[in-house]
C-alpha positions as CSV (number, residue, x, y, z in Angstrom):
1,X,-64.3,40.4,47.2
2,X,-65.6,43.9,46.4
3,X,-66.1,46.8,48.3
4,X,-70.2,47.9,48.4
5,X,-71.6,50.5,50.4
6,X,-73.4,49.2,53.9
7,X,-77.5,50.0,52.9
8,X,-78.3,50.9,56.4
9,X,-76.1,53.7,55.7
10,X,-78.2,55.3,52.6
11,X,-79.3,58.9,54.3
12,X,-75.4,59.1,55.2
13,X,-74.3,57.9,51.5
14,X,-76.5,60.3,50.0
15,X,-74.9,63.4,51.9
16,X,-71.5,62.0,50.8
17,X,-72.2,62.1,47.8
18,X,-73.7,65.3,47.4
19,X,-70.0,66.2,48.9
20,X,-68.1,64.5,46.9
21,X,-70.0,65.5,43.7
22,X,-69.1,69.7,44.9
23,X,-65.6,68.5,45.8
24,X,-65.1,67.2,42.0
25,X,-66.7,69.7,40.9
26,X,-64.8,72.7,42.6
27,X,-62.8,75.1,39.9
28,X,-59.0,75.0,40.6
29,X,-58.1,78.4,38.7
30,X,-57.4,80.8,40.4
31,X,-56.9,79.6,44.3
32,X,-55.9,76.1,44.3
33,X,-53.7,76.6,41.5
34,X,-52.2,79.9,43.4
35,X,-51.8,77.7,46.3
36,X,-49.7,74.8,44.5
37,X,-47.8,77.2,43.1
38,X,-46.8,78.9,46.7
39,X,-46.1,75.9,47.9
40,X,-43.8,74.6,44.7
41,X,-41.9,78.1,45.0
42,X,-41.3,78.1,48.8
43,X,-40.0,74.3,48.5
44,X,-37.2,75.7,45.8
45,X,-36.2,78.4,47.8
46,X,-36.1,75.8,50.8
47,X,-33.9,73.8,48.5
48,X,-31.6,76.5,48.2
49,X,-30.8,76.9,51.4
50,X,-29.0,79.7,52.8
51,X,-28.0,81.1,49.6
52,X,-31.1,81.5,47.9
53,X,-31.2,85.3,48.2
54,X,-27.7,85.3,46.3
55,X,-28.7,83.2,43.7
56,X,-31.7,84.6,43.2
57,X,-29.9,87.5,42.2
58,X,-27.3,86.4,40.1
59,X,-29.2,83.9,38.8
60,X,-32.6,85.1,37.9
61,X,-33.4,83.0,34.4
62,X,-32.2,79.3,36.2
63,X,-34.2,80.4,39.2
64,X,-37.3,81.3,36.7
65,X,-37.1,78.0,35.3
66,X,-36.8,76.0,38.1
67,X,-39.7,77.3,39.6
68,X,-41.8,77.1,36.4
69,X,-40.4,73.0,36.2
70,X,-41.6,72.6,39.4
71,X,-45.3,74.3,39.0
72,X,-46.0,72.5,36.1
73,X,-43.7,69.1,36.6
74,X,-47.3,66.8,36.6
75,X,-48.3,68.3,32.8
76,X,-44.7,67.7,32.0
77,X,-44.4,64.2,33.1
78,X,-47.4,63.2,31.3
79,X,-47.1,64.5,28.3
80,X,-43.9,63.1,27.9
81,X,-45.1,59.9,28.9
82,X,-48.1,60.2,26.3
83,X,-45.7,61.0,23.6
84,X,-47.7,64.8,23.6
85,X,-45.4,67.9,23.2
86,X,-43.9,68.9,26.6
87,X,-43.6,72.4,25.3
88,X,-47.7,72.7,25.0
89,X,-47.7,73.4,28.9
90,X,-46.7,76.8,28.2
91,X,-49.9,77.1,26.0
92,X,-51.7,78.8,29.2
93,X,-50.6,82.2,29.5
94,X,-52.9,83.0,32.3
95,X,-51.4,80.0,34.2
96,X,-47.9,81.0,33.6
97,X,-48.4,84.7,34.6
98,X,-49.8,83.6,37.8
99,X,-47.0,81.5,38.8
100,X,-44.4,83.8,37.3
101,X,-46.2,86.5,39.6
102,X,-46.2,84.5,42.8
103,X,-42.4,83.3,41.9
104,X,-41.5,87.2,41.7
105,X,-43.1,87.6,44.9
106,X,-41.7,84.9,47.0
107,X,-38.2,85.5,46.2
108,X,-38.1,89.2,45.6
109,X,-40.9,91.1,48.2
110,X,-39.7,93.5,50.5
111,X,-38.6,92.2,53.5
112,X,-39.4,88.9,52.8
113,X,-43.3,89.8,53.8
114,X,-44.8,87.1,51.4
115,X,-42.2,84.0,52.2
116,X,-42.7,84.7,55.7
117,X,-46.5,85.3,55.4
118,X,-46.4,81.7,53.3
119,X,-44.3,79.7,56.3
120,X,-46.5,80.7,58.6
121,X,-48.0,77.8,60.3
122,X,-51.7,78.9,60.2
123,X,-52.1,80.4,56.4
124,X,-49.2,76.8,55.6
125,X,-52.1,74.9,56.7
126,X,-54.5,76.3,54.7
127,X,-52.6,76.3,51.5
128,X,-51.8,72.8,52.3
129,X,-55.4,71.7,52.3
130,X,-56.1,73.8,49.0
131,X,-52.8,72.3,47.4
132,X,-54.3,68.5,48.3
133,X,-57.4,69.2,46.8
134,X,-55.9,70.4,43.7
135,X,-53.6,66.9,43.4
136,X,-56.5,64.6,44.0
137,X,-58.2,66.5,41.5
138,X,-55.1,65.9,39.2
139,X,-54.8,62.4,40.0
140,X,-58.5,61.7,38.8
141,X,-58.5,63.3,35.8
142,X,-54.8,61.9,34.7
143,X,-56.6,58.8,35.5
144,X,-59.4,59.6,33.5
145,X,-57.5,61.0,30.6
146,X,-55.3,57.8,30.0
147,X,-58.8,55.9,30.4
148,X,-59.8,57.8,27.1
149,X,-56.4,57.3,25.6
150,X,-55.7,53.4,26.7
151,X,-58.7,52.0,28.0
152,X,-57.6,48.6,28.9
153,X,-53.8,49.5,29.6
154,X,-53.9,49.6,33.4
155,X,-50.3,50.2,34.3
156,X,-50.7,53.2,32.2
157,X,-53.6,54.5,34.0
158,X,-51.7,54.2,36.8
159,X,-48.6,56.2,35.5
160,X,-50.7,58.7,34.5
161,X,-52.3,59.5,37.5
162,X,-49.1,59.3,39.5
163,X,-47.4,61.7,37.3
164,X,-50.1,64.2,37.7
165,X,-50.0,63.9,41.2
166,X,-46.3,63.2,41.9
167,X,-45.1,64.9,39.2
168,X,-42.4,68.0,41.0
169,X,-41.0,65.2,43.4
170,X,-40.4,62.5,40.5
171,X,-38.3,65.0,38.3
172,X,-36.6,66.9,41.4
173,X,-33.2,65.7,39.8
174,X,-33.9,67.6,36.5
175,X,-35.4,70.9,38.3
176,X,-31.9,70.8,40.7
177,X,-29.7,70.4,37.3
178,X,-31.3,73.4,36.1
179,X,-29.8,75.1,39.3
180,X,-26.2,73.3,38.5
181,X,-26.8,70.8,41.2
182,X,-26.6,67.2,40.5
183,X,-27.7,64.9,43.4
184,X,-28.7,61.2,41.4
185,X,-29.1,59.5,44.9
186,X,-32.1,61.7,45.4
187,X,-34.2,60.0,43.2
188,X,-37.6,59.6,43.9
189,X,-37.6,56.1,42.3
190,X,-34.7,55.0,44.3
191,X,-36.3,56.5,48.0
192,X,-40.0,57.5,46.7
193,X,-41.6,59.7,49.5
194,X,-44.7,59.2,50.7
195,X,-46.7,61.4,48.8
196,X,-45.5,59.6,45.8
197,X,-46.6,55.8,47.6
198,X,-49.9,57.8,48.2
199,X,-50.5,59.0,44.8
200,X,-49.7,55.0,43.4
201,X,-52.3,53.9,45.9
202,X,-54.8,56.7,44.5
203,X,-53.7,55.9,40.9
204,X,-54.8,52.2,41.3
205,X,-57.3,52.6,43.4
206,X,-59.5,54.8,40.9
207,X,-58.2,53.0,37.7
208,X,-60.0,49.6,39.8
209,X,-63.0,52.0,40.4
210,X,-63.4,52.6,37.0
211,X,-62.8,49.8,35.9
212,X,-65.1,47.8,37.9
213,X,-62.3,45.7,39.6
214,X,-62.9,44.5,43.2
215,X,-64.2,48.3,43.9
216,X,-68.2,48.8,43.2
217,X,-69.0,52.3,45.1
218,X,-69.8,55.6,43.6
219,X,-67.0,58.0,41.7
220,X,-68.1,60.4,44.5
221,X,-67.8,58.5,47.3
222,X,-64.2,57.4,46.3
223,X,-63.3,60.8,45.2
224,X,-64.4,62.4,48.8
225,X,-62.7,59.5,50.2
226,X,-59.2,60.1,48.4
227,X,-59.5,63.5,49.0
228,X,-59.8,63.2,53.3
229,X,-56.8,60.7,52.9
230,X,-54.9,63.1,51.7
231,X,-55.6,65.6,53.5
232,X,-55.3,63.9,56.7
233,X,-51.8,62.7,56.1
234,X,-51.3,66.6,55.2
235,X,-51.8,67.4,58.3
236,X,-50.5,64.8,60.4
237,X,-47.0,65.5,58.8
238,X,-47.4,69.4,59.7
239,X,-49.0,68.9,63.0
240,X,-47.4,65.8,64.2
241,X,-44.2,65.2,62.6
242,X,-45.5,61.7,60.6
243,X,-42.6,61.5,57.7
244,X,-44.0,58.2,56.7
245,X,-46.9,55.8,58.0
246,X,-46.2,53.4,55.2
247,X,-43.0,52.8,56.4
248,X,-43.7,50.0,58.5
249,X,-45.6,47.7,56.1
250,X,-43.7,48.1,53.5
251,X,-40.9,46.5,55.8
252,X,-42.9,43.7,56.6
253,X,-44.1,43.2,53.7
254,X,-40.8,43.8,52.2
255,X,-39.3,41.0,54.9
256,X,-42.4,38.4,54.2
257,X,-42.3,38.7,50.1
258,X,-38.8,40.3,48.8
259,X,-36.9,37.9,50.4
260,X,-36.0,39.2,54.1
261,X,-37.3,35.6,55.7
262,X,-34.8,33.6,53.4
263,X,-31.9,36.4,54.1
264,X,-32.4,36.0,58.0
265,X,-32.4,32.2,57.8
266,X,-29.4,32.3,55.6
267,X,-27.3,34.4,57.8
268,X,-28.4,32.1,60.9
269,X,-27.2,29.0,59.2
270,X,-24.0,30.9,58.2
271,X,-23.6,32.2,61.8
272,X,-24.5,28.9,63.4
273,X,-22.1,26.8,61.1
274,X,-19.6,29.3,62.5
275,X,-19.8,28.7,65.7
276,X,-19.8,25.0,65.4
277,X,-16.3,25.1,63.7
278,X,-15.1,27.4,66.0
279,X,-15.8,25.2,69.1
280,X,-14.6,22.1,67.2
281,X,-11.0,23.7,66.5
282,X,-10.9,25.0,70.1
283,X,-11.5,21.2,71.0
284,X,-8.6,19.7,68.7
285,X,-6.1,22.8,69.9
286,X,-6.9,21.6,73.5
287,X,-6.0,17.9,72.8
288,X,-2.9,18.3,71.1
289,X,-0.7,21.3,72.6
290,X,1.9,19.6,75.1
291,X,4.3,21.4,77.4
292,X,8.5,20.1,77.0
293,X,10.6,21.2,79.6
294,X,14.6,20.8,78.6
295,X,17.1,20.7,81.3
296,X,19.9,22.6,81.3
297,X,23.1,21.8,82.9
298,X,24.9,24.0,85.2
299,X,28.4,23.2,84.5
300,X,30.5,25.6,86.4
301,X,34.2,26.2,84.8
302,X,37.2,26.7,87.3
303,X,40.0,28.4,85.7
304,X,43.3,28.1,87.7
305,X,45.0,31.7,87.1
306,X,48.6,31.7,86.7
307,X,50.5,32.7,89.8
308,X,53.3,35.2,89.7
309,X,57.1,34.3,90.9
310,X,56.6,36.2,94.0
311,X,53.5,34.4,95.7
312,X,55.6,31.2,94.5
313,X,58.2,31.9,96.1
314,X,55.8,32.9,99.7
315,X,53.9,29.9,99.0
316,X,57.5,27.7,98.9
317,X,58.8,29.5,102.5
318,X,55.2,28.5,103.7
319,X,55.9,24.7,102.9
């Protein structure tokens, strides 16, 4: 089965497209990249918590770092993956300057102006749109990259891809260690979010695309259409509250195929062979258990008390 595109649709898959082609080809220095960075920044002060203003100030270098970590966690992911030098995503100092200036300004403007300005809803909204067009851009061209590298290795085409788009959530643990925090059951491989589930399904679905496996339309067309997914799940979870919509198939899917089905009927069999042996014991306890009754007799004991020489003598005058 592969996917084509509908031909009474051709005036309609033209326009697309001609949008996807300006989507893929849109430049992500200086805005997008500006807005990822905002967004990176403000989710490690978030992290912080209440005492980010304190640490900030007694910790300036770890807080540095962190932030820088989490900018650029995608690069560093992949190229440790690839076997490149992790150190050669320093190599752009404009990039680093940028995010170093935004960093400065999130944690240390006057009166808060820019975190505030950042977490309001409206201009959040915006940089959230900018920041899911800059991963789906990442995604693609991790995808493309480990096409040039690997051409037939699939699974890395889809680690690749993942790592550019997942990257800050997948090494969290080593971002929070820089802080001194150590928190192993926050692993993103042990309770993946779901921009990480979405940036698998984007990672396979262009590596098939590319590869000519079950998927047949344009690069465009699938670009454009990765690019609304995302940003439509954006927005539901800022709008609407939607933490996860993947959630409920991966239980049934997890309940069909990992085993839930055989689980349930085990624990039914168990529960049911329970019962049974409960109601057979209850049976034999009923037919066995007898009442005895022992009599006791009542013997009473008259003691005849000695009688002093006085009432002898009274009873002897009586007689």
């Amino acid at each position: 089965m592969r996917l084509k595109w509908p031909s009474s649709l051709r005036m309609d898959h033209e326009i697309l497209i001609g949008a996807g082609y300006s989507a893929q080809r849109l430049k992500m220095y200086p805005y997008f990249d500006a807005a990822h960075y905002i967004l990176m920044v403000l989710a490690v002060r978030d992290d912080l918590g209440p005492n980010c203003t304190a640490f900030s100030r007694r910790h300036p270098l770890s807080c540095w770092l962190s932030s820088m970590v989490v900018c650029f966690a995608g690069s560093f992911l992949a190229n440790f993956l690839l076997g490149e030098p992790v150190i050669a995503v320093f190599k752009k100092q404009e990039d680093i300057l940028l995010a170093t200036l935004i960093w400065y300004l999130v944690f240390y403007s006057p009166f808060d102006l820019v975190y505030k300005l950042a977490k309001f809803m409206p201009i959040k909204i915006i940089l959230s749109i900018m920041k899911e067009c800059q991963r789906v851009y990442k995604i693609n061209h991790g995808v493309l990259y480990a096409i040039k590298l690997y051409p037939n290795a699939h699974l890395i085409h889809i680690l690749i891809g993942t790592a550019k788009g997942a990257g800050s959530g997948i090494i969290r643990i080593f971002e929070q260690l820089i802080r001194g925090v150590w928190a192993p059951t926050h692993s993103e491989i042990l309770r993946p979010t779901f921009t990480t589930k979405a940036c698998v399904i984007a990672s396979v679905l262009l590596t098939f695309e590319k590869s000519g496996i079950f998927i047949s339309l344009p690069h465009e067309i699938s670009y454009l259409g990765l690019l609304l997914f995302f940003v439509y799940f954006k927005l539901s979870a800022l709008l609407l509250n939607v933490a996860d919509p993947l959630l409920p198939f991966e239980n049934l899917f997890c309940a069909v195929f990992m085993g839930g089905i055989w689980d349930a009927l085990t624990r039914a069999v168990v529960a049911s062979q329970e019962r049974r042996v409960g109601g057979v014991n209850k049976l034999e306890s009923n037919g066995t258990s007898t009442t005895t009754t022992t009599a006791i007799p009542n013997t009473t004991t008259t003691t005849q008390q000695p009688t002093s020489p006085q009432v002898e003598n009274n009873i002897k005058k009586d007689q």
